[in-house]
C-alpha positions as CSV (number, residue, x, y, z in Angstrom):
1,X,0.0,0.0,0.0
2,X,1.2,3.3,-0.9
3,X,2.6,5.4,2.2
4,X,0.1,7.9,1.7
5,X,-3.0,5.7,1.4
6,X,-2.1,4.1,4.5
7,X,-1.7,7.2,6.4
8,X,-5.1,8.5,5.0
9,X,-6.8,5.2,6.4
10,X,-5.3,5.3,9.5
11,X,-6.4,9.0,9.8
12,X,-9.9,7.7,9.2
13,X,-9.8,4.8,11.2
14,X,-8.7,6.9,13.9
15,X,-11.6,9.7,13.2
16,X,-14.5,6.5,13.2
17,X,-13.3,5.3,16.5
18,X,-12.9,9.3,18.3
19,X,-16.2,9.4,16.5
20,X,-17.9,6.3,18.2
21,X,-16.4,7.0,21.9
22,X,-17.9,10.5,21.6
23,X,-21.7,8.8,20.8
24,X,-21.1,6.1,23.3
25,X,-20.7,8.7,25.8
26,X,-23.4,10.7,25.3
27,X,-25.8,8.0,24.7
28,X,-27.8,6.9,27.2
29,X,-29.5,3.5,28.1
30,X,-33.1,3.5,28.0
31,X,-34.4,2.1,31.2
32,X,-37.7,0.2,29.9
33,X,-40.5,-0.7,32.2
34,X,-40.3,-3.6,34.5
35,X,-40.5,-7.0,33.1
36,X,-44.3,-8.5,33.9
37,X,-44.5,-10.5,36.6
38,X,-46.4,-13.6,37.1
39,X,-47.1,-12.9,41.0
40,X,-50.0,-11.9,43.2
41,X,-47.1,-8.9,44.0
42,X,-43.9,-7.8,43.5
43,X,-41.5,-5.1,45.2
44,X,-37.9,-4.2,43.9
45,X,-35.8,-1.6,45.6
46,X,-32.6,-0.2,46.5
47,X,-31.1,-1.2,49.5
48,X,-29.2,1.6,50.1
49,X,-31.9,4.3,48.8
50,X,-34.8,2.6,49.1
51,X,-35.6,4.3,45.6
52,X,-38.4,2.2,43.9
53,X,-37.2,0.3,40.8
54,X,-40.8,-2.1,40.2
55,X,-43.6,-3.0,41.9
56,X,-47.5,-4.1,41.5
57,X,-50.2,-4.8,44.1
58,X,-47.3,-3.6,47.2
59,X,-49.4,-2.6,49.7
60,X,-52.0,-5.8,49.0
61,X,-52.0,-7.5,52.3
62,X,-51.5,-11.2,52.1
63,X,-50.6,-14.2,53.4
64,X,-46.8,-14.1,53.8
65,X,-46.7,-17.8,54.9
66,X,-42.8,-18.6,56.2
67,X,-41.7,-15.3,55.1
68,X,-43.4,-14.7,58.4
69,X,-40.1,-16.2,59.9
70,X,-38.0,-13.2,58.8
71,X,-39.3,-11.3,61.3
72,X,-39.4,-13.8,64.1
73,X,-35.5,-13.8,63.3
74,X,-35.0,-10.3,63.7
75,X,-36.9,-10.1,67.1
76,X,-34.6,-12.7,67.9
77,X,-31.7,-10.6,66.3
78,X,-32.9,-8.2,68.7
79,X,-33.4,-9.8,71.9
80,X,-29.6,-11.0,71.3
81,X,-28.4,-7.6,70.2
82,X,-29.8,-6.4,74.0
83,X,-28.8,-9.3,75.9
84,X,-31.8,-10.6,77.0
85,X,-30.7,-13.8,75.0
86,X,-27.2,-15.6,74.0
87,X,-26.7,-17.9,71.4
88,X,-25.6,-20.7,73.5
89,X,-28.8,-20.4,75.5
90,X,-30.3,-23.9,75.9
91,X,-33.8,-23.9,74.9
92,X,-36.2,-27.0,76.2
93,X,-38.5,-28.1,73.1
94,X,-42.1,-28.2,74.5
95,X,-45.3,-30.3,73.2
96,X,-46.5,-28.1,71.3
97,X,-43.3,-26.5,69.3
98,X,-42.6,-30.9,68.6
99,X,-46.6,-31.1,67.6
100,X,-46.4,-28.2,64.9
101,X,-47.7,-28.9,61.5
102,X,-45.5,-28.1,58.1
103,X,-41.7,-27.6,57.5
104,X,-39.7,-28.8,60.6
105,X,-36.2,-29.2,62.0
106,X,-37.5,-32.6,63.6
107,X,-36.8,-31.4,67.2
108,X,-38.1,-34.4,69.9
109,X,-40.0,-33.3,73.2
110,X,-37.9,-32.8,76.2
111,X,-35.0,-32.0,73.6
112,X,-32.3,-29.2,74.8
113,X,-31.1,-27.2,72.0
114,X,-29.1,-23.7,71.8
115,X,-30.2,-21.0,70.5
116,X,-28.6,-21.0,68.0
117,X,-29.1,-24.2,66.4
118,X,-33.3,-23.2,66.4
119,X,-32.1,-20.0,64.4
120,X,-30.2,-22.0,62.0
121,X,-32.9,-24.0,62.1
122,X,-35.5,-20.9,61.4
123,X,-34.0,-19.6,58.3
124,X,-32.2,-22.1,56.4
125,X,-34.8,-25.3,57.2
126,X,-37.8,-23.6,57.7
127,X,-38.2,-25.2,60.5
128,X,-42.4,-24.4,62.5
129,X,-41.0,-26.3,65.0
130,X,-38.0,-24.2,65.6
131,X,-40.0,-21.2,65.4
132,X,-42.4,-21.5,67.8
133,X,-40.0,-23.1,70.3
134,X,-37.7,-19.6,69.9
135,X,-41.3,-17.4,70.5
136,X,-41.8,-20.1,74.1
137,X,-38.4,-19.2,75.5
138,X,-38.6,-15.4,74.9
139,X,-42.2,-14.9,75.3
140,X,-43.4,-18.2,77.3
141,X,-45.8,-18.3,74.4
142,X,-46.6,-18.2,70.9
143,X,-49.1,-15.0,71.5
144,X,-47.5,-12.6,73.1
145,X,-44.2,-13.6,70.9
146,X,-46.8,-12.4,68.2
147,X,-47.2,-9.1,70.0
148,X,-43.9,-8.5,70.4
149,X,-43.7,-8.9,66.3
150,X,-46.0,-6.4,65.9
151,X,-44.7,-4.0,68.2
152,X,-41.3,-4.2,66.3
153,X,-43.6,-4.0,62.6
154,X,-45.4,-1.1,63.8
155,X,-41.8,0.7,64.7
156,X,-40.1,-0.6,61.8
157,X,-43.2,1.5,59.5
158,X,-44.8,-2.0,58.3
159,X,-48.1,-0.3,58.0
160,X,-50.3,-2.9,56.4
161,X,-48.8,-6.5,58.2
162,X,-50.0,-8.3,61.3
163,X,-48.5,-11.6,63.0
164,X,-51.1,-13.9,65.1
165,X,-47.7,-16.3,65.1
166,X,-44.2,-17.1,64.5
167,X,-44.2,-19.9,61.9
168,X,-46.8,-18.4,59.3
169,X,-49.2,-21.1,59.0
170,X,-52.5,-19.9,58.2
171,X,-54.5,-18.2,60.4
172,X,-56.9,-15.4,60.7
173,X,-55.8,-11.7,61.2
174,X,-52.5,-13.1,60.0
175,X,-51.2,-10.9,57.2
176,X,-48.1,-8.8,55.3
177,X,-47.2,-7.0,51.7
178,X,-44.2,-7.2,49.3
179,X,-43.5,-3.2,50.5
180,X,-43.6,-4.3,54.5
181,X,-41.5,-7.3,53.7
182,X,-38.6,-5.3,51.6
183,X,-38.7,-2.9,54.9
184,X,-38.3,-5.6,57.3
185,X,-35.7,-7.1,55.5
186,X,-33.7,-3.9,54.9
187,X,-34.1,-3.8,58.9
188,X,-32.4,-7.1,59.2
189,X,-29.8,-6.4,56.7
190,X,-28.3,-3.2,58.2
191,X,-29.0,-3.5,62.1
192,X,-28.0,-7.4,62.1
193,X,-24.8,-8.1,59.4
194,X,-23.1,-10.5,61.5
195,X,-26.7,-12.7,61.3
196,X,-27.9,-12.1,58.0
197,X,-24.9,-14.4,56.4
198,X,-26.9,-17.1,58.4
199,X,-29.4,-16.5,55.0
200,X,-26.7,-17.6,52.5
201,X,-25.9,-20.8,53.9
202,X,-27.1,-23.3,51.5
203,X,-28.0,-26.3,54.1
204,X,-28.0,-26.9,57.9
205,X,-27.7,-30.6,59.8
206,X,-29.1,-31.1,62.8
207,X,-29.3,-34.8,64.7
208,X,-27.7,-35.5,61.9
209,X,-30.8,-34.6,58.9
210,X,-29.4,-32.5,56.5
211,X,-32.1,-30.8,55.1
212,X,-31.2,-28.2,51.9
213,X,-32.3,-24.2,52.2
214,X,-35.4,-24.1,49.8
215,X,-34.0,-20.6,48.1
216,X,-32.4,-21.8,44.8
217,X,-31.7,-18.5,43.8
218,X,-28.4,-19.4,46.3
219,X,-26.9,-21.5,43.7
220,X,-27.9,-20.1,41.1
221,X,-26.9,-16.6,41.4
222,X,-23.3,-16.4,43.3
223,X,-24.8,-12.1,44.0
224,X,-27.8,-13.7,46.1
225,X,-27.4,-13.9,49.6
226,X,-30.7,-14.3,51.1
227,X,-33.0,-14.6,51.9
228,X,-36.2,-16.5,52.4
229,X,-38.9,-18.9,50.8
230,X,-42.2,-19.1,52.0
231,X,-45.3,-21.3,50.8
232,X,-48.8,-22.8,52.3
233,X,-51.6,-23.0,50.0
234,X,-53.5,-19.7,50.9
235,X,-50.3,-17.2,50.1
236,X,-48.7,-19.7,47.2
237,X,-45.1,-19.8,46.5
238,X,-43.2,-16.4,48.0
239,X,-39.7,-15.5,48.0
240,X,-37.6,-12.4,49.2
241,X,-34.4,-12.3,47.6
242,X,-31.3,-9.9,48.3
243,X,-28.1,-9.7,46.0
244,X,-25.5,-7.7,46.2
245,X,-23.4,-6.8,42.7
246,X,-20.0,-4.8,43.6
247,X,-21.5,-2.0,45.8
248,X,-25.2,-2.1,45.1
249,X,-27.8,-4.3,46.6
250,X,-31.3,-5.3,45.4
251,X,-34.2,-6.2,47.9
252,X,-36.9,-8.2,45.7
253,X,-40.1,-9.7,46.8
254,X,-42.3,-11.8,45.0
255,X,-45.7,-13.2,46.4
256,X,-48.1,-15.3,45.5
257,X,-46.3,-17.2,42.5
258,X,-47.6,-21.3,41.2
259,X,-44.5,-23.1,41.9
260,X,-40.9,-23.3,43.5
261,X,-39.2,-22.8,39.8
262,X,-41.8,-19.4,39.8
263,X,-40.7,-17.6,42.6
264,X,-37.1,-18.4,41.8
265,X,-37.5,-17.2,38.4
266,X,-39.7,-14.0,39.2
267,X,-37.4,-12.7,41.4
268,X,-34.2,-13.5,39.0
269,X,-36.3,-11.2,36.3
270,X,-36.3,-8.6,38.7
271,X,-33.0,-8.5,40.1
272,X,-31.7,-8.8,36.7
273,X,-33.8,-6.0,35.4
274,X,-33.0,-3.6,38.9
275,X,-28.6,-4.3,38.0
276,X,-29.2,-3.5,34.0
277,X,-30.7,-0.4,34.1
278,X,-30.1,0.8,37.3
279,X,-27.0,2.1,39.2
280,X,-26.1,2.8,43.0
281,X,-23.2,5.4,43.5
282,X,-21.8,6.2,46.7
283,X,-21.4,9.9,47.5
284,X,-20.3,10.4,50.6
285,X,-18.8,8.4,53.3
286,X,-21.0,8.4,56.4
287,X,-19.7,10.1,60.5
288,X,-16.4,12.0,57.8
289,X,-16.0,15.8,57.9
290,X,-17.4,17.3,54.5
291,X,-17.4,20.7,55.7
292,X,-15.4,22.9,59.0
293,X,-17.4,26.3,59.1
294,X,-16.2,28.4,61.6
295,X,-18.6,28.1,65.1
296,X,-19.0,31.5,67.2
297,X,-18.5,31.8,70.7
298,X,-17.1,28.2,70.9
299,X,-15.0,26.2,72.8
300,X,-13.1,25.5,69.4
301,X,-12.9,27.4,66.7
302,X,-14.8,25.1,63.9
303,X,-17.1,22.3,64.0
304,X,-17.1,19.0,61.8
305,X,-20.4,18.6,59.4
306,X,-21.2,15.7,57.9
307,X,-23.8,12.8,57.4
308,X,-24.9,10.2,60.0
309,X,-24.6,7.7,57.3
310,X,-23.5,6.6,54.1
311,X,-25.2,8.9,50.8
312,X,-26.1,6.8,48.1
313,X,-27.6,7.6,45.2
314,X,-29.4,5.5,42.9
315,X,-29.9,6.6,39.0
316,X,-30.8,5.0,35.5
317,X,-27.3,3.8,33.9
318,X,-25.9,7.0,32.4
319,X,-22.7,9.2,32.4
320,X,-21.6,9.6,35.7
321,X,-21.1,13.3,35.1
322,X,-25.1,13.7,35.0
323,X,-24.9,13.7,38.8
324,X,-23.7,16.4,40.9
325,X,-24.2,17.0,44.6
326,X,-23.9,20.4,46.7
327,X,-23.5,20.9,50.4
328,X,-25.2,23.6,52.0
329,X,-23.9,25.0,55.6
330,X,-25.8,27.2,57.6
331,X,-24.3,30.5,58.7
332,X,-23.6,31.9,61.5
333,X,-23.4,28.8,63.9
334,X,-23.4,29.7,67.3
335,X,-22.2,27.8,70.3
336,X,-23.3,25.8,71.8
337,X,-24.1,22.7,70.1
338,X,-25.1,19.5,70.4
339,X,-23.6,16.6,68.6
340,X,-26.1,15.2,65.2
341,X,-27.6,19.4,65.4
342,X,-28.8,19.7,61.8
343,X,-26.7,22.4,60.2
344,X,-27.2,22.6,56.3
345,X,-27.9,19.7,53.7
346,X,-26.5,17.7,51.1
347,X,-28.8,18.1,48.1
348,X,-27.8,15.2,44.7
349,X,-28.9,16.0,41.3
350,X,-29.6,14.6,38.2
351,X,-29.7,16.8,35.4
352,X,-30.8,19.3,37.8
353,X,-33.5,17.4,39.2
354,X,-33.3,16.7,42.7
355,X,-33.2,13.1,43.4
356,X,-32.2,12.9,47.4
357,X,-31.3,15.2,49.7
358,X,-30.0,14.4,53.5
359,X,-29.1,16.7,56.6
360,X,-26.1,17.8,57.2
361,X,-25.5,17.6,60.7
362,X,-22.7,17.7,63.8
363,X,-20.5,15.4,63.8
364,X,-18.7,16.2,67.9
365,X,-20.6,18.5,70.6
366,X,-19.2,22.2,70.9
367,X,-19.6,23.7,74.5
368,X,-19.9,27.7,75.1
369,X,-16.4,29.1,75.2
370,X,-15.1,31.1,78.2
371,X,-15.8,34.7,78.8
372,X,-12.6,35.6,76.5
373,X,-13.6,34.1,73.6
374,X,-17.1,35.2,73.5
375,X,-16.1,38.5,74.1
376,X,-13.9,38.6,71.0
377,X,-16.5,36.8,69.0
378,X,-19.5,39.6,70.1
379,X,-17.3,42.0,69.0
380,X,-16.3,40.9,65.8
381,X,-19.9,39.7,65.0
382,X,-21.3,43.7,65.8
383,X,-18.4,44.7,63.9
384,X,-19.4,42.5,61.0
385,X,-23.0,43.4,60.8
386,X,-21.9,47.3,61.1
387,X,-19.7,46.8,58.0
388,X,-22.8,45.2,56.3
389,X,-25.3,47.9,57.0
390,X,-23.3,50.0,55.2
C-alpha cells in the first residue's frame, strides 16, 4: 500500500473510532419498564436508597406464609443484640413447638437445643418447630411472641402486616405485603450483618438430617445472599431475595407465584432487570467531615459537618457526570451545640432534578467558650454586621 494511502486510512480509522467513543458517551440506556411479573405482588428496591425500581399490588395484604419467619429472626436478632438472649442459650423443646404442623427441624419433646441451632434451624430449614420453640423461651408463648412482632412491625413502619404467630401457617388476622417485607428485610440487613450471612448458607444438619435451604436463587446466582422462601396453600409460592453486585444491593419480593421454579425465576427477572438499568453510586462516606465552618462563641474554633450515614444515590445507567451534589452550611453557627444538630444539607442531582437530599448535621458537641472568647467573638460579630449595613 502506498505510504500515503495508509496514512489517510489510518487517519480515518482513527476519526471512526474518536467518532464512536464521543456517541457512546453521550448515549444513554433506555431504562424500559419492568418486566411482567407472574405474582399476586412484586416489590424491587434499592437497598441503600430505598428508591423504587418495580412494583405491582405492594401494599395488598397477604398471606406471607414462612416469610413470616423473617421477622421472628429479627426479634430474635434483637433480643440478642440487647442481651436478653445468647446464642448458647439452651432452649427446652415443648409439646407443642414438637406437635407443629408443616416444615420442621424434627426437634423431639424434652429435647435441649441452643439457640442458635433453632435459628439455623428458622432460616435455612424452615423449621415451625424451631419457630415457635424460639417465640416459648422469649415470650413463654406463641401469642404474646406475636405481640412483640407487631410491636417491632409497627416501629419498623410496616403499616399494612400483622402476625397472630411465629411460623406463618395460616390463620386469621395473619397478614403482610411485598413493600412491608422489603422494609423488614432492609431492617435485618443493616441492624443485624453479622446474622444475616446465616441467610446464605445453602444447608444446615441437625441430629444428623441434612435438610437443603429451599431458596435456589443461592446456587444459582453467586450475587444472592438471602434470603427466604415461603409457601402454604393460601399465600402460594413467595420468596424475598437480596443480591449484592459490587457495591449495590437489590431487595426483591415476589408473592403469590404457582410453583418453587416461579418464585425463583420471578425474582431472577427482577434483580436482573434492577442491576441493568439501574446504578447505585456512593457519594459520601457516612460520620467523615465534609465541611469545618467556623462556630461563634465556641470552645473550638470550627465544627465538623457531615452525614450520620453513608449517601447513596441510585440513577438510570448514564454518564456519571449527570450527577452532581452540593452541600449547603448554615451561617452563623453559634455555640453551643449539640452533637447530630442539623446544620445545612446535602442536596444530589440529576440533570438538575433533585433526586435525594440528607441533613447535614454535627458530627462532635461544641460547649460555650469562656468569657474571653465570647467576648472577642460579640465583638467581631457587631463589627461585621456594622460593616454590612453600610
Amino acid at each position: 500500500m502506498h505510504p500515503f494511502n495508509k496514512n489517510v486510512s489510518i487517519w480515518f480509522f482513527s476519526l471512526f473510532i474518536t467518532f464512536s467513543q464521543a456517541n457512546a458517551q453521550e448515549t444513554e440506556i433506555t431504562t424500559p419498564p419492568a418486566p411482567a411479573i407472574a405474582a399476586s405482588a412484586y416489590f424491587l428496591e434499592d437497598f441503600h436508597t430505598g428508591k423504587i425500581l418495580a412494583e405491582s399490588n405492594a401494599d395488598v395484604r397477604l398471606a406471607p406464609a414462612s416469610l413470616t419467619k423473617i421477622m421472628t429472626a429479627y426479634v430474635i436478632f434483637r433480643e440478642l443484640s440487647n442481651g436478653h438472649l445468647h446464642l448458647d442459650d439452651i432452649v427446652t423443646i415443648s409439646e407443642k413447638a414438637w406437635n407443629t404442623s408443616g416444615s420442621r427441624m424434627f426437634l423431639e419433646i424434652g429435647n435441649q437445643v441452643k439457640v442458635e441451632d433453632l435459628l439455623h434451624g428458622v432460616i435455612i430449614q424452615s423449621g415451625n418447630d424451631a419457630s415457635v420453640a424460639l417465640a416459648e423461651h422469649v415470650a413463654a408463648d406463641e401469642e404474646t411472641f406475636a405481640d412483640i412482632m407487631n410491636q417491632h412491625a409497627v416501629r419498623l413502619g410496616m403499616n399494612n402486616s400483622h402476625f397472630k404467630n411465629s411460623n406463618g401457617l395460616p390463620t386469621p388476622d395473619h397478614y403482610t405485603t411485598a413493600r412491608d417485607l422489603a422494609i423488614l428485610t432492609t431492617a435485618v440487613i443493616k441492624e443485624f450483618p453479622e446474622y444475616y450471612r446465616w441467610f446464605s448458607q445453602k444447608e444446615f444438619t441437625f441430629n444428623k438430617i441434612t435438610q437443603q435451604n429451599r431458596n435456589k436463587l443461592l446456587s444459582r446466582d453467586e450475587s444472592v445472599d438471602g434470603v427466604k422462601t415461603g409457601f402454604t396453600d393460601d399465600a402460594g409460592y413467595c420468596l424475598v431475595a437480596s443480591a449484592l453486585r459490587e457495591d449495590m444491593r437489590l431487595i426483591s419480593v415476589v408473592m403469590g407465584t404457582k410453583s418453587a421454579i416461579a418464585r425463583a425465576n420471578e425474582n431472577q427477572t427482577l434483580i436482573n432487570y434492577g442491576f441493568r438499568f439501574y446504578e447505585s453510586h456512593r457519594m459520601y462516606e457516612g460520620n467523615k467531615p465534609l465541611n469545618e465552618p467556623k462556630i461563634w462563641k465556641g470552645s473550638s474554633k470550627t465544627i465538623a459537618l457531615g452525614l450520620t450515614e453513608d449517601l447513596y444515590a441510585t440513577i438510570p445507567r448514564r454518564p456519571y457526570s449527570d450527577l452532581k451534589a452540593v452541600i449547603n452550611t448554615d451561617t452563623k453557627i453559634m455555640a453551643p451545640i449539640a452533637e447530630h444538630t442539623k446544620l445545612g444539607s446535602v442536596k444530589v442531582t440529576l440533570k438538575d432534578v433533585l433526586i435525594i437530599e440528607k441533613d447535614l448535621v454535627a458530627l462532635q458537641e461544641v460547649e460555650k467558650g469562656n468569657i474571653f472568647n465570647n467576648l472577642i467573638d460579640s465583638v467581631l460579630l457587631m463589627l461585621e454586621k456594622s460593616d454590612n449595613g453600610k
